[in-house]
N, C-alpha and C positions, 0 to 999 in steps of 0.2 A: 166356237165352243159347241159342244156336240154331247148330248145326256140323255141315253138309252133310243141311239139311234135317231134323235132330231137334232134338226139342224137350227138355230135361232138366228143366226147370222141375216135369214130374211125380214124378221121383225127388226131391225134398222133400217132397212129400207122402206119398210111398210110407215116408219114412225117419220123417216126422211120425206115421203112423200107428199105431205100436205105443204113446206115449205118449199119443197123444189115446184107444184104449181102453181104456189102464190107467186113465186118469185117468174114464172114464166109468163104468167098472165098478168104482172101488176108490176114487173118490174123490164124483165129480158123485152116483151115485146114492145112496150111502148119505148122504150129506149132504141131496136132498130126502125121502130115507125118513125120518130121523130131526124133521124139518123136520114132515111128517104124521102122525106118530105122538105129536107134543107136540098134538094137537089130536082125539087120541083116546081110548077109554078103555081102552087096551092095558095088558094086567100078569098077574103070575101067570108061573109055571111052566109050566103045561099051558096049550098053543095053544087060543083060545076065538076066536067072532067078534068083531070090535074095530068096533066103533061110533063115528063122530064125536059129541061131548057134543052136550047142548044149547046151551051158553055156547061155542063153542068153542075162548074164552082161556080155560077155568075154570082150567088147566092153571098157566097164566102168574101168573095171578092168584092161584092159592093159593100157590105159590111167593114172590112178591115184597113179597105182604100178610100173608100168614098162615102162614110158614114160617120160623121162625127160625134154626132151625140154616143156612137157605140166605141169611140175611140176614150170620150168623156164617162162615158159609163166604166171603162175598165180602168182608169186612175182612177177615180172616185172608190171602188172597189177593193184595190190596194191599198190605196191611202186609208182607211177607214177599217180596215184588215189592219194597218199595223201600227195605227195611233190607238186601238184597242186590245190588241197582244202584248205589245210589250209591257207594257204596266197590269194588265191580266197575267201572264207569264213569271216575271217580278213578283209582285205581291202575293202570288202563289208559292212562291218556293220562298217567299219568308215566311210566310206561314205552317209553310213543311215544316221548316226549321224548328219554328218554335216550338208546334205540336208534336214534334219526334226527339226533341231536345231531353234525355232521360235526366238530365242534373235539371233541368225547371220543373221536372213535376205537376204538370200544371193541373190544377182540379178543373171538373166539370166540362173536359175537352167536346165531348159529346154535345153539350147544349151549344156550344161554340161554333161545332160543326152543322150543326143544324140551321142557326141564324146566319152562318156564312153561306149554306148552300140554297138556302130558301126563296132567292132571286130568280135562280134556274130553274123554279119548280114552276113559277106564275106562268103565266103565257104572254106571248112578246104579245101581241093585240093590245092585251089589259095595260102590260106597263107602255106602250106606244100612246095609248090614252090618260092616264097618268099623267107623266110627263108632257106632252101634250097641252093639257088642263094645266099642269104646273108653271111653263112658263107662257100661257095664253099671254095674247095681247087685248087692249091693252089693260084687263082686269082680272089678273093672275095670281096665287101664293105670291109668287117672285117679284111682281109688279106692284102687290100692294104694298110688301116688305121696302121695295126702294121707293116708292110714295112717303114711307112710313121715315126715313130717312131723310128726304128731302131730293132724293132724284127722281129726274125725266123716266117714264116708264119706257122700258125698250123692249120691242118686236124680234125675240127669239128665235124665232122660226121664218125671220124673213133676213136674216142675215146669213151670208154663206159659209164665214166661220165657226160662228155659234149652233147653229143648226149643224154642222159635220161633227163638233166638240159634242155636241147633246148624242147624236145618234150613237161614237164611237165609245162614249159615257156607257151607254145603257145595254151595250155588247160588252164591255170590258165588268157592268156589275154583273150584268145576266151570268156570266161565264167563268169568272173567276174561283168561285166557291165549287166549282165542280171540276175545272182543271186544280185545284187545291187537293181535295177527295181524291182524283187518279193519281197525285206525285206520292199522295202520303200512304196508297195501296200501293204503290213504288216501294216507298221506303222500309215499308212492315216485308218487302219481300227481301231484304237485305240479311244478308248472314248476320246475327248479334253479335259473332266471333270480332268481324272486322272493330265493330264501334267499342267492344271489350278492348282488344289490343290497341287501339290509339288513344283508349282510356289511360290503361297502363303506362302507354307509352308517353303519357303526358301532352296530348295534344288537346286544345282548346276546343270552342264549339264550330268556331271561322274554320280552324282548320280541318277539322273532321266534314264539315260540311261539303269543303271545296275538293279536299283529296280522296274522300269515301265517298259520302252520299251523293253527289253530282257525276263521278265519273261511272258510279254505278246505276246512274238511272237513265243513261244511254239510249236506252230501247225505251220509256216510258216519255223519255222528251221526246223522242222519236215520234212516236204515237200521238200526242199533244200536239206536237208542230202539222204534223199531217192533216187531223182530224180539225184542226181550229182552221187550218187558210181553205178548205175542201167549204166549211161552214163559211167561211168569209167570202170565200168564193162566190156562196151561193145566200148573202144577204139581201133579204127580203119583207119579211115583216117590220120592222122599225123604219127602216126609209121610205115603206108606202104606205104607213100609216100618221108618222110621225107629225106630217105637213099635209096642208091643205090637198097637194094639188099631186100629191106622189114624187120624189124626186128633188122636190124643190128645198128651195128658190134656185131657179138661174140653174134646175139641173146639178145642186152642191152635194145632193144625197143619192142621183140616179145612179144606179147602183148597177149591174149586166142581171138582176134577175128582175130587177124593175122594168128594164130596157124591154128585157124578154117577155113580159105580163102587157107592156104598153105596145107591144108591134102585134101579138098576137090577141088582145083583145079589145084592142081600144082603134077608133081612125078606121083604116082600111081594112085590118084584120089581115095582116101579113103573118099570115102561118107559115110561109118560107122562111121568110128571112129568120121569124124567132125560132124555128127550128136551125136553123143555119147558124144564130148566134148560141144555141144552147151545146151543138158538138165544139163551136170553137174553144167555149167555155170549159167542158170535157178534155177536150186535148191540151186546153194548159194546166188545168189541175193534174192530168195526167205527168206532161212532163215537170212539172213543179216535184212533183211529188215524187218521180224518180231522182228529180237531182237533192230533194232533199237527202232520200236513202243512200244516197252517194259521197254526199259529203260526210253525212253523219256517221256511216259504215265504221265496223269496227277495223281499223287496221291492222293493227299489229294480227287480229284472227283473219285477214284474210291475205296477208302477210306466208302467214303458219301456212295456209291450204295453200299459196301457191308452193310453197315450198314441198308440200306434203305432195303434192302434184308430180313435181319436178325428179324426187326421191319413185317415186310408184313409175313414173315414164322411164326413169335411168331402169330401175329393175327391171321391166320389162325388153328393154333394149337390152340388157345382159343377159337375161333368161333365153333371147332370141341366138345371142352370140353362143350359147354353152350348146 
């Protein structure tokens, strides 16, 4: 845009400029340092010369073949990713439901969404400590309640089931009320036309749910799904804090960003190798997340464009012939 001979087009970039060198200096470069330090033999406390290996995936390779606890860290990871989404996921899109349901009317949705979302606001440390405190052994809320009962007090955080159920608990409240929030700025972006016409048309709220509102929030579960396993990916607060010892018992909550905290700051101080586990970790979220957009892809529109393709190629091959 141009007004009596100036040009403004520069003050965007002058306004881009303070995030593109946060993002070089606090994000871009530490991301290739860590990227060349997995191909190094960087470690130790005291600064020494760092050498590229001879192998220089040895890094990768002792990790993925010869490293069990990192093999144990990436179950633990996924498992605890999807014993906390899908009932996060779930009880978010019934609450869409309800809250966008125009025949319930509900009053006071507002205070609703505020006691739903107010989990996500605390900081995981706080609720890690919490809960923590809540099922301590052996003189805890939960311990004196089953005192109070007439049962054995039981050590929560030293069992491997209950300790994985506790952590995937406190991700699935933390999170919930906020993936709720993005489906239901989903749904307010919906044409009113459609939800009007299967009024008319006599469709119930199951149905409208399942045939409208679900196929049309595509791109918004899309986002959801990416953005929660990227997060799960990279869980870390609640599993090293949760338990005594980080991880624990028995390694039930080591998690690959626990892994990655315990190789690089703790023992020998293997700064290779947790740079080396932090790009593998990288490259699966990465292809995770391609294959999610693959599957989820709209078809039938990319269906259209190849077709739209196909028509544009023939014209030009006839235009060639004439």
């Amino acid at each position: 845009m141009r007004s009596k001979g100036v040009s403004y087009s520069k003050y965007g970039y002058i306004f881009c400029l303070p995030f593109i060198l946060a993002f070089l200096v606090f994000s871009l470069y530490p991301t290739v340092y860590t990227a060349a330090i997995g191909f190094t033999d960087m470690k130790g406390v005291i600064p020494k010369s760092i050498h590229i290996l001879d192998n220089p995936f040895q890094n990768f390779k002792d990790l993925i073949f010869d490293n069990p606890s990192f093999k144990t860290s990436l179950s633990n990871t996924f498992l605890l990713w999807i014993w906390n989404f899908i009932p996060q996921i779930v009880l978010a899109l019934l609450l869409t439901a309800w809250f966008t349901n125009r025949r319930l009317k509900i009053r006071g949705q507002g205070a609703f969404k505020i006691l739903l979302y107010m989990p996500n606001i605390i900081t995981a440390s706080s609720i890690a400590v919490l809960f923590s405190s809540l099922f301590a052994y052996p003189m805890g809320p939960i311990n004196s309640l089953f005192e109070m009962m007439g049962w054995q007090p039981f050590d929560f955080l030293q069992d491997k089931t209950t300790t994985r159920g506790i952590v995937a608990f406190i991700q699935f409240w933390m999170w919930y009320g906020n993936t709720m929030i993005v489906l239901i700025a989903g749904v307010m972006g919906i044409s009113p036309d459609l939800f009007e016409s299967a009024q008319i048309d006599g469709a119930n709220g199951t149905q409208t749910f399942f045939r409208i509102t679900l196929p049309n929030l595509r791109t918004i579960m899309l986002f959801t799904l990416i953005t929660s396993m990227i997060g799960g990916l990279q869980m870390f607060d609640i599993p090293q804090l949760i338990t005594r010892n980080g991880g624990g018992p028995d390694n039930a909550t080591l998690t690959t960003s626990v892994f990655i905290y315990q190789q690089a700051f703790r023992g020998s101080y293997m700064y290779n190798r947790a740079a080396a586990a932090s790009m593998i970790m990288f490259v699966i979220a990465a292809v995770l997340s391609a294959i999610v957009f693959y599957l989820m892809r709209d078809r039938y529109a990319a269906k259209l464009k190849k077709q739209e393709k196909k028509i544009k190629k023939a014209a030009r091959a006839a235009a060639r012939g004439a």
